[in-house]
N, C-alpha and C positions, 0 to 999 in steps of 0.2 A: 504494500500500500504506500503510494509516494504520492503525498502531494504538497502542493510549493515547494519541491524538494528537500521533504520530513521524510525523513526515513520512518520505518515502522515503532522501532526501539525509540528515537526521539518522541516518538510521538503517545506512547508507552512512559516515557520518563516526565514528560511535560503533563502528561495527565496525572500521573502519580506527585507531580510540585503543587498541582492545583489543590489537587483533593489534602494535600500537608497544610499549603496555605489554608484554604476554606473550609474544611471539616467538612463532614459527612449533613448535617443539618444546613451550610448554608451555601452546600455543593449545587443542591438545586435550583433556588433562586440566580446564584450567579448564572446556570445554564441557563436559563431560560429570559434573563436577562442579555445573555450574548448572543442567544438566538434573535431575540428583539433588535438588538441594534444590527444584525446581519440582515434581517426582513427589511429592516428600515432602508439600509446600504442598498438593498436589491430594488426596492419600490423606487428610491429616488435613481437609480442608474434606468429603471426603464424609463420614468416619467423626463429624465434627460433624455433619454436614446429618441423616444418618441416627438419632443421638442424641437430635436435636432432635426428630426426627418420631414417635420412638417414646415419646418423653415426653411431646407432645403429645398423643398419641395415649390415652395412659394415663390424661390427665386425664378426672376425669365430667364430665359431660357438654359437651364440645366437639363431639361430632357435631349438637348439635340446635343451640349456638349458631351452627358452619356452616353449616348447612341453612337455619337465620333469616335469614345474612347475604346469601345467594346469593337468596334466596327477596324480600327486600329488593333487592337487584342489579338482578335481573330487573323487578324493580317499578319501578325509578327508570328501568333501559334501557326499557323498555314507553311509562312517560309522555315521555321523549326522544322516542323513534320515535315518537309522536303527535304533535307536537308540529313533527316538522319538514314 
């Protein structure tokens, strides 16, 4: 199990600091409190993700310069695949 690159044992070890730090009675509240502030991190990264996309969206003409870019894309993968 690796993640943000925690090895297993790290992650093993860091939960065993917690549970030293916070005891077994206010082990739960902390969890469920650092789930709250991650829900929070996640609602606010989408209500940005979505802000973004609607701004983008609003600008003129950003649809023809995507269309350019993909349209170029396909061009550069085309001469690749020739090529190999």
């Amino acid at each position: 199990m690796t993640m943000l690159f925690i090895s297993t044992g790290e992650v093993v070890i860091l939960l065993f600091a917690v549970l030293m730090l916070f005891g077994p009675d206010r082990l739960p509240g902390f969890v469920r409190s650092l789930a709250k502030g991650i829900r929070t991190v996640k609602n606010a990264q989408a209500d940005l993700t979505q802000q973004m996309t609607k701004m983008a969206e609003d600008q003129p003409g950003l649809k023809e310069v995507s269309k350019a870019v993909e349209e170029v894309k396909s061009d550069i993968e085309g001469v690749v695949s020739r090529k190999k």
